[in-house]
N, C-alpha and C positions, 0 to 999 in steps of 0.2 A: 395700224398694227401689222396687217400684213407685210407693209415694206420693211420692216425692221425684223420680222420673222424671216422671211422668205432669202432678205440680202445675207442675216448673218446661215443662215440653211447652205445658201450655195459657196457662201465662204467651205464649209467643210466637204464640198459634194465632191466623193470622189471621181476618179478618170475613167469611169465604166460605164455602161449601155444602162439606161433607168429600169430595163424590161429583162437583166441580168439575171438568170435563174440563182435560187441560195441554196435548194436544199429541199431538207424536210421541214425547215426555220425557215421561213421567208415572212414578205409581205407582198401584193399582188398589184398591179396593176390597175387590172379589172378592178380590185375591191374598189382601191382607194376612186377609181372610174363612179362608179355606184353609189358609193355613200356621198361623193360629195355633187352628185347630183341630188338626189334625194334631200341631205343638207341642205341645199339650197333652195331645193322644192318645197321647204318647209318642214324637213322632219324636226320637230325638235324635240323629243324623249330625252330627259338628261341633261338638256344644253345648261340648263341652271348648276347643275353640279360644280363645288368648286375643282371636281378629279378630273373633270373634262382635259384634254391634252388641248394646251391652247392653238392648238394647232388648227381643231375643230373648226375655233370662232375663227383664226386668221382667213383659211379657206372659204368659208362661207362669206367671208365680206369683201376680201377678193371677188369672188364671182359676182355677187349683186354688183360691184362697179364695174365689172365688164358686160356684165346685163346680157348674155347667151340669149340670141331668139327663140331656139329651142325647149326654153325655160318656161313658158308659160304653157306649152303639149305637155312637158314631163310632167306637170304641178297638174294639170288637167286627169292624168294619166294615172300616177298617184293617188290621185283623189276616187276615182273610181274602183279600186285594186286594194285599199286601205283596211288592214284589218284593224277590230278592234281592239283584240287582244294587244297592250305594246313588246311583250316578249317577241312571240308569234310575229309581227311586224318585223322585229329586225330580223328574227331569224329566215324569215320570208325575203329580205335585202341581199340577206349576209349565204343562204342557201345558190339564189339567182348570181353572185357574183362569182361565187365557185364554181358553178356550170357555166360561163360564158368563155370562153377567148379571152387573152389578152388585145387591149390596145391594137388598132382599130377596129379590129376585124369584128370581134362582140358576139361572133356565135355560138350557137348552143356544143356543149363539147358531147352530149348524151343525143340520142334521135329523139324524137317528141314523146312517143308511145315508154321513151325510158324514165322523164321527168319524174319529179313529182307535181301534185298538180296546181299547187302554189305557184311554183316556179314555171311551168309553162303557163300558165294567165300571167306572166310580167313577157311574152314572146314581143308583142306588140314595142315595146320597151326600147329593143334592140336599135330599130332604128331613130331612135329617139338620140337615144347614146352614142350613137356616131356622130349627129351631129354637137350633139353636145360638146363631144370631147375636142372636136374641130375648133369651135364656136370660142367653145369659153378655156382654151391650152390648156388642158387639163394635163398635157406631154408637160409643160414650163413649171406647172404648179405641182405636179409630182417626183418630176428630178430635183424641184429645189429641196423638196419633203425631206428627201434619202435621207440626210444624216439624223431625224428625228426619227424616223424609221430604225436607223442603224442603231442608234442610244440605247430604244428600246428593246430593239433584239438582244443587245449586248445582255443585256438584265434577264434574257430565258435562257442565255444559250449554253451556259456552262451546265447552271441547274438541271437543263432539258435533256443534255449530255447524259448528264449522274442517273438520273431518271431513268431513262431509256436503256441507261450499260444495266443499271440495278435494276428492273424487270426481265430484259434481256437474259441475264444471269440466272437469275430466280428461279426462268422457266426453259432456261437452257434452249433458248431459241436465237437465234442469228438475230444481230444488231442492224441490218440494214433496212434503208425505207422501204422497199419491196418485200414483201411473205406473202409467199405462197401466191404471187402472180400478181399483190393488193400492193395497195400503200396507205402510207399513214404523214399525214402533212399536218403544219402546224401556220395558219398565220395572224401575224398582230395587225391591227388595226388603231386609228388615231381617230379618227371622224367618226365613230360611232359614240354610243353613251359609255361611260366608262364603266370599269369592274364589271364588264357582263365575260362570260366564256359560254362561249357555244359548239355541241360537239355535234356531228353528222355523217353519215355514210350511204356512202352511193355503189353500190354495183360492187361492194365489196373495200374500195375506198373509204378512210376513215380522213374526217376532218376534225380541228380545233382551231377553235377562233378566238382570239384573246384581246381585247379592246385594254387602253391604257388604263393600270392600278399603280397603287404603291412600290406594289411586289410581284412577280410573276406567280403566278398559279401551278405551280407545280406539281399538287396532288390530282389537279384536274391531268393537267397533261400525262401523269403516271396512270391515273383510272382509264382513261381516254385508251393509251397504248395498252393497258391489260385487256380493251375490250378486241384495238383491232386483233390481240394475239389471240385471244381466248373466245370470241364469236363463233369463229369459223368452227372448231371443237366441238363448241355447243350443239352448230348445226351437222354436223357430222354425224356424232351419238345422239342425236334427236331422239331416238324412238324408245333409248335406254333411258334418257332423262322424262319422257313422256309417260312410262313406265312411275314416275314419281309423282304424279302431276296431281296427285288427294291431296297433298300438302297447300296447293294453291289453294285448297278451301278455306282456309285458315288466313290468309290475308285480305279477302273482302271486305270485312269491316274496316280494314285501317286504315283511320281516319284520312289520312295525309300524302298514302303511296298513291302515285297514279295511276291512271287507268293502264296504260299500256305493259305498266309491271302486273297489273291480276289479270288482264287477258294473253298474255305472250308468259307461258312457264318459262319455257328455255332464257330470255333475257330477266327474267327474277332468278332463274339460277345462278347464272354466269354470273349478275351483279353480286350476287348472293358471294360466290368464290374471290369475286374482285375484291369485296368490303373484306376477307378473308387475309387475301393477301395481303392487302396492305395492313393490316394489320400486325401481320407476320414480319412485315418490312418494315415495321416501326421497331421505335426503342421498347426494350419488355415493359417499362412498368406503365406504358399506356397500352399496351395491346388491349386487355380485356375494358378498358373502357371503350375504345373503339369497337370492340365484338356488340360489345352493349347498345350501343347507339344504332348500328345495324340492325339489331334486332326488333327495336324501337320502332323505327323506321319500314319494319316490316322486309327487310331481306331476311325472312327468317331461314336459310340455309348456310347462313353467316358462321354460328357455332358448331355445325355439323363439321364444316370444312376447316374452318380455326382447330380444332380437334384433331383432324386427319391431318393436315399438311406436316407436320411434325415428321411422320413418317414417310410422306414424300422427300420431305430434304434431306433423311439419312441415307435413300436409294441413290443412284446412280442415272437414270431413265429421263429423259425429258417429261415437262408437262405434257406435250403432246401424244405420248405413249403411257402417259401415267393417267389422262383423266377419264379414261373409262373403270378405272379402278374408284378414283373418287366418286364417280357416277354409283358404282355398285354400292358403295358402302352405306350408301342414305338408308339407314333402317327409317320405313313408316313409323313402326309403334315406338321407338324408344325417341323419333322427333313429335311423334303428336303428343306423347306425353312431355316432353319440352314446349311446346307452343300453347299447351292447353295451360300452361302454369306464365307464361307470355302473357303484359302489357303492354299496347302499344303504345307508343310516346302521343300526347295529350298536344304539344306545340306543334307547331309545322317548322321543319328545318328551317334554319334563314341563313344565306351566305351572308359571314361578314368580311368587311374589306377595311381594311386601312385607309386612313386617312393620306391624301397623295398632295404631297407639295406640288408645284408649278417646275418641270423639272428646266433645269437651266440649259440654255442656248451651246449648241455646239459651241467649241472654240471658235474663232474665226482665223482660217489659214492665213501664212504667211505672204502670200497672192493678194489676198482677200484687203489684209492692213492696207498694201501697198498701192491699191488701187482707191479707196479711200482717201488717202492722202496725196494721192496724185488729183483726186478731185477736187480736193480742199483746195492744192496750190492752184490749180486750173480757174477756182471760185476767186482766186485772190488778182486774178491778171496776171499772175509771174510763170508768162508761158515759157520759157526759156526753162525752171524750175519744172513745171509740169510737165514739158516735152521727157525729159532726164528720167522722171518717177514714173511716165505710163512706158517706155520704155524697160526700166529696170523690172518690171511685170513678165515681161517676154522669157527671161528664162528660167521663172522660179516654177515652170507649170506646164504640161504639156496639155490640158485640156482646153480646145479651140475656142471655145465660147469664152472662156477667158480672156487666150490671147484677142479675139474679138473684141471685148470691151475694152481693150489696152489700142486696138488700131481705132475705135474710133472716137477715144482719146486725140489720140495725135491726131486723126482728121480735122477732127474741129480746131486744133491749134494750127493745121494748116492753111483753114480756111478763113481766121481770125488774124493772120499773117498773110493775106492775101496773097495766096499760094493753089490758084485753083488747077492746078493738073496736079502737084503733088497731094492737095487737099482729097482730086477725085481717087482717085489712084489707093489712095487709103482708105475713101468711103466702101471702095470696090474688095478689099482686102474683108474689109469689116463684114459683108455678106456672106463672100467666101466661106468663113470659118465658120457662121452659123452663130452669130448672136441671140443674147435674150431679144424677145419680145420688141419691151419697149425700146432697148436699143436698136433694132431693126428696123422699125418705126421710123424713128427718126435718122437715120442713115438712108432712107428713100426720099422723107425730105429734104435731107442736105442736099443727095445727088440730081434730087428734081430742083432744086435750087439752083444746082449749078448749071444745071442742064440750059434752065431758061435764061440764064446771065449770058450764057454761050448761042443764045436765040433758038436753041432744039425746042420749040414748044411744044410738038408734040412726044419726045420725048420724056421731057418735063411732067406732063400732065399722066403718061403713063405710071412712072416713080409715085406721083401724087394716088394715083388709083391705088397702085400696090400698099401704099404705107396705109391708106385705108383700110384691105383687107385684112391685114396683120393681127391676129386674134391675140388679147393680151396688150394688145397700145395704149400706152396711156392717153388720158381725155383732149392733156395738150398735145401730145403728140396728131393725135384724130382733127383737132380742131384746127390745130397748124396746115394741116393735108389738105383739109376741105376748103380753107380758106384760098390759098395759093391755087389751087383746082379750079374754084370758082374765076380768077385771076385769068388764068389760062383760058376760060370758054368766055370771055370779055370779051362781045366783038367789038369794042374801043379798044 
């Protein structure tokens, strides 16, 4: 599966750096580094799912046939580090890969004493991951990814857009990733279980992680950005909201809120004002069923602020100059006598998700056809015809690993035309540019082929070692190496 994944992937992969920054939309490196370790280590939460991005499966069976040494430390490593919770589990993945570096480097981006303490018990990890990513091309099987990468951001980015202007507007605060010194990033993932979102903040930094659904999650991503704008607030007028804090009495019993909403007032408020707004940002004839549901659910500051915001929107003043007014306006007795007439909701919230087709294969570029059918005519003997088709390759593309697979195309027809300096000469081209993998493979066995027809044996035998190392080779390419190698140390 993987080769028919992976080849139509690099058919669409555009002419840019894999490690190309996007934004406050992106997808990372690092993550995809992470998850398809641990994939392969065994994680499998989810893998049954039919929403899984088939991506998942192609990557994990890829790596088992490249079989990374480092794979049986990581699975070791894993195993002892494993929580039981599966939420907690990935967010404990999915936290670790937000703190590291990109590709190779893998370091921590926080000091130790900054972590959290999840994420510094995976330290030991680091150098796991280096070798990993070496071992098993995790560089070859990420750049092919892009365009399923690409698909699925397409599917946040408008929506994220809307999102973002409409809170931005709301609270009359500046649109850009940076406030107030933070940022607020957002990125997707493929290799993890599907329909999860995970949201986290560090040192001020807000994250959202969004694993492949039907549909993008776009009220998470609006909730998300109301928190990283409306946090900071919170903690600002701390001691006026702390000032409120009898109210928390009143959410202990419910059933279903977390702990960390009745021990933290300040983030049951802010939630409290979030569930507000959006509310506010809906269409009218659902607003008060959303107040409702809040309330349910135990953000009981929900109606308070549903009430008030009215007359925020007819002022002039941003949120951030207006919410110590919000703050003041919390009467005790006319909310306790609201909450004491409060039922809390009986079910426990459940996210639901759409059912998600299997979404379809990038196109395949025009490059991409041509090189196909240039292998076909190659497969038929009609090198004459073949030489014409991996040529016509050459100007439809400026990306080198392309024109790569187009020179060593015509190498091999050189060499099948007994043509061995022009043969080498283009084996030599095909390096140059930086081929896939398996094509690079076998371009060191050619040239050590030719090496030894030309009597260089040691030479020869060097190309042979090289094609060896080649992380990503395929089995015959490896076995072709080793065999001719062994040839070479024949002292017959």
């Amino acid at each position: 599966m993987i080769r028919v994944l992976i080849a139509v992937a690099a058919a669409a992969l555009p002419a840019l750096s894999w490690q190309q920054e996007r934004g406050q939309l992106d997808y990372s490196s690092a993550m995809f580094t992470v998850m398809a370790a641990v994939n392969a280590a065994g994680y499998d939460t989810g893998l049954e799912s039919p929403a899984n991005h088939p991506l998942r499966k192609a990557v994990r069976e890829e790596i088992a046939r490249r079989n990374p040494p480092s794979l049986p430390e990581i699975r070791a490593f894993l195993r002892q580090h494993r929580q039981e919770d599966a939420a907690w589990e990935l967010r404990q993945y999915m936290s670790f890969a937000v703190l590291i570096e990109d590709a190779p480097k893998f370091d921590f981006r926080l000091r130790n004493n900054q972590l959290p303490p999840d994420v510094a018990a995976l330290e030991g990890l680091i150098p796991l991951l280096r070798k990993f990513y070496q071992e098993a091309g995790i560089e070859d099987l990420h750049k092919r990814s892009i365009p399923y990468y690409d698909q699925f951001l397409a599917k946040y980015q408008m929506p994220t857009i809307k999102a973002v202007q409409e809170v931005s507007a709301y609270l009359r605060a500046p649109t850009s990733g940076g406030f107030l010194g933070r940022r607020f990033q957002i990125y997707v993932d493929l290799l993890g279980p599907p329909n999860q979102i995970l949201r986290m903040s560090f040192l001020g930094d807000y994250f959202l992680i969004a694993t492949h659904s039907a549909e993008p999650h776009i009220d998470d991503v609006r909730e998300t950005y109301l928190h990283f704008l409306l946090e900071p607030l919170a903690t600002k007028h701390g001691e006026k909201i702390e000032e409120k804090r009898g109210i928390s009495d009143y959410v202990q019993a419910a059933p279903f809120l977390a702990d960390h909403y009745k021990q933290d007032f300040l983030l049951l408020t802010t939630t409290s004002l979030i569930r507000a707004i959006q509310a506010r940002l809906a269409p009218a004839a659902g607003r008060q069923r959303m107040v409702d549901e809040a309330m349910g659910q135990a953000f009981v500051l929900t109606a308070h602020f549903h009430d008030q915001l009215p007359a925020y929107e007819k002022q002039e003043t941003s949120m951030q100059q207006y919410f110590p007014d919000l703050i003041q306006s919390i009467d005790l007795r006319k909310e306790g006598r609201r909450l004491d007439a409060l039922e809390f909701s009986k079910t426990r919230p459940v996210r639901k998700a759409k059912p998600v087709a299997a979404p379809p294969p990038p196109a395949p570029k025009p490059w991409e056809k041509q090189l196909e059918a240039a292998e076909d005519v190659y497969a038929a003997r009609k090198f004459d015809d073949a030489r014409k088709a991996f040529a016509a390759v050459l100007p439809m593309t400026d990306d080198k690993s392309v024109h790569a697979r187009a020179y060593f195309g015509l190498a091999r027809i050189a060499a099948l035309n007994k043509d061995p300096e022009l043969s080498e000469k283009l084996f030599q081209k095909t390096l140059e540019l930086g081929p896939p993998a398996q094509e690079k493979a076998w371009t060191l066995v050619y040239l050590g082929r030719l090496s030894w027809a030309a009597g260089d044996k040691e030479i020869a035998a060097a190309r042979y070692k090289e094609a060896l190392a080649v992380q990503g080779a395929s089995p015959k390419a490896r076995d072709a190496a080793g065999k001719a190698l062994r040839e070479t140390q024949d002292p017959k």
